[in-house]
N, C-alpha and C positions, 0 to 999 in steps of 0.2 A: 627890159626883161619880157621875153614872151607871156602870153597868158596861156593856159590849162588847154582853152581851144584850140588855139594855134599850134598848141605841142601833137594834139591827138589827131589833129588834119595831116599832120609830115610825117608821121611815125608808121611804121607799117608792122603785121604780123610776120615776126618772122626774126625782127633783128636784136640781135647780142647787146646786152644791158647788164649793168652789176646793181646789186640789191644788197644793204648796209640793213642786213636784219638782228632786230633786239633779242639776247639770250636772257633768257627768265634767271632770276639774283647775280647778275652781269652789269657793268656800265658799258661794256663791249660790246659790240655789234661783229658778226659773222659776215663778211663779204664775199657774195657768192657771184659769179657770173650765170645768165639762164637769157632765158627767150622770151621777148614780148607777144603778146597774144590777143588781137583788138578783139573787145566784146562789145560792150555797151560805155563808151565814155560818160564821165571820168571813169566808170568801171575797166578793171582788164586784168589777167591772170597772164600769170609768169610760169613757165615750164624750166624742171631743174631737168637735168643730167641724174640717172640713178643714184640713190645715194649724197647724193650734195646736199639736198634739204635737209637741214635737224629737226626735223619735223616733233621733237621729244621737248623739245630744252626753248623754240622762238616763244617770246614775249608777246602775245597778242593786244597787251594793255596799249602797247606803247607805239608813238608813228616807227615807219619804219621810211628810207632814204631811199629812190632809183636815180640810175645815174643811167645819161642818155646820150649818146651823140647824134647829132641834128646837123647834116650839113660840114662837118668836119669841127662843132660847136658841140661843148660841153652842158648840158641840159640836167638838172639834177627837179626830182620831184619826190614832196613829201607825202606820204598814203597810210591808209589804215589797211591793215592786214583785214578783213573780213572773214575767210574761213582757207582752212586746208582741204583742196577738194580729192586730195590722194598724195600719196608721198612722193608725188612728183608735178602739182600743180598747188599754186597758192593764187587764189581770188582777191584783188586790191582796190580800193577805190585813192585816186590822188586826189589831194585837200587842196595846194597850195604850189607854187614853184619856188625852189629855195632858192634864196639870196645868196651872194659867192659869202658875206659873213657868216648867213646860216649855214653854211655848207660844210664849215670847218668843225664845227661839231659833230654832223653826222658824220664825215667821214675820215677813216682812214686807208692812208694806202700803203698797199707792202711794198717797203724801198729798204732796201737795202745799203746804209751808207754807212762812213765811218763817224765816228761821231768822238768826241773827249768832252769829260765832265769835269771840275773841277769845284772847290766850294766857293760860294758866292762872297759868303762872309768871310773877314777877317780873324784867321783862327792860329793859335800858336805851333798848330800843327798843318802844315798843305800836303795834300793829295793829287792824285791826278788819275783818272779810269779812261784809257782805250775801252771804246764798246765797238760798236755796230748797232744801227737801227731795224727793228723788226718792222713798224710801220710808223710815217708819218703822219699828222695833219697839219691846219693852222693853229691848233690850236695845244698841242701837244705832241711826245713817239713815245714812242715804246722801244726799248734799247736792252739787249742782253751787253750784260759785265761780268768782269772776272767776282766782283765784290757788290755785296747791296748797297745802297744810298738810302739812310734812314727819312722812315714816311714826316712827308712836313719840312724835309733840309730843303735851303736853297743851294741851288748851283748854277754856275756858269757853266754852257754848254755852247761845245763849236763843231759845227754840222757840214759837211760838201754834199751838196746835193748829188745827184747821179748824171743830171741835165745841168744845159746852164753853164754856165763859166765856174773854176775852182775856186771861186772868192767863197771861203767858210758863212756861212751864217752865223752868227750870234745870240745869244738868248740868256735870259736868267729866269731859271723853272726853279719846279720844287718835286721833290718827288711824293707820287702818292703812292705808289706800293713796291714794293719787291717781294722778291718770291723765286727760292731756289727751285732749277729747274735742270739741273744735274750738277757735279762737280766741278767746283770752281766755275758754275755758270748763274747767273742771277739776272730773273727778267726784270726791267726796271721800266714803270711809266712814269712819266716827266709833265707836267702841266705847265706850257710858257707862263708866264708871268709879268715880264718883259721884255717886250721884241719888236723891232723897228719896223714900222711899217711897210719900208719897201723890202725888208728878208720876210716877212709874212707872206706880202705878193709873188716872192717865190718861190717860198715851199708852195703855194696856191698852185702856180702857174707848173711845178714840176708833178703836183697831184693830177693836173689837170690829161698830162702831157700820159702821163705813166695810164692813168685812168683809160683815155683815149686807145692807146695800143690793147689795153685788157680789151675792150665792146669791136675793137678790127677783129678779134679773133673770134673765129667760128666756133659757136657754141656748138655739139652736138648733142641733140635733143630726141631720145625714142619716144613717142607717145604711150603714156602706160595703155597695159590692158585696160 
């Protein structure tokens, strides 16, 4: 794994990065894509596109996740927000380079996939929920359904990646929240619970993949007044 130097020597002012920022009474993070901007390392300031920054609602208490590509390599670093220097620049210092394990906490990425849930346990009644995934990580998605999944239930969940070969993933989550979000629609997040470690390696590897195509694309960035 690189160290903090070696990231700040190859990174240049100018290139497309996504930033996993904390929303204040949120366990969710805001994934925004913006521009790196060398200053003074580890210091360095990210420029948004008008309007992307929630400049109202970010957690400043808490680290927040950049995600980097280096070479056609996946580079992920953890930083403290320091100040908002306008609604279109945030001032950061990185602490740390996260680990592919740490990574699966910070972040999620929006995929969009087909996904069925069904209940874990042995119940005299069985189910079965067609969803779609709003975002994945390793460590949990987030999944709109026609019906909720009560907080705390376990389920067995089978996921196709987007990438990859159609061999379903596998999984036994539990859901921590739902929450209707129009008719006959309910957003549900799912926390694995148990999951094999080579399907973890690839939801990793299809985050990584999807992550990559986001930072190829050209941020466009005005400088404010």
């Amino acid at each position: 794994m690189p160290t903090l130097d070696e990231i700040f020597s190859q990174i240049e002012t100018g290139k497309a990065v996504r930033i996993a920022l904390p929303i204040t009474c949120s366990t969710e993070k805001k994934r925004v894509s913006c521009v790196y901007q060398q200053t003074n390392p580890p210091e360095f300031q990210l420029l948004f596109t008008p309007g992307s920054l929630p400049t109202n609602t970010i957690d400043y208490n808490r680290k927040t996740a950049v995600l980097l590509d280096i070479k056609g390599k996946s580079v992920s670093l953890a930083a403290d927000i320091q100040e908002k220097i306008n609604d279109q620049t945030l001032r950061l210092v990185a602490r740390e380079v996260i680990s592919h394990e740490q990574l699966r906490d910070y972040f999620r990425v929006d995929v969009a996939a087909p996904l069925v849930a069904r209940p874990a346990l042995v119940k005299d009644q069985e189910w079965s929920l067609n969803g779609e995934t709003v975002d994945v990580s390793g460590s949990g998605l987030l999944a709109v359904f026609t019906q909720p999944i009560d907080e705390g239930e376990p389920v067995r969940v089978e996921l196709i990646l987007p990438t990859g070969d159609a061999e379903p993933i596998e999984a036994v989550a539990h859901a921590v929240r739902s929450r209707k979000i129009a008719d006959n629609q309910y957003q549900v997040a799912l926390h694995f619970d148990i999951i094999d470690s080579e399907d973890r390696d690839k939801i990793m590897a299809c985050c990584f993949e999807i992550q990559r195509k986001h930072l190829r694309l050209k941020v466009q960035v005005k400088n404010p007044e």
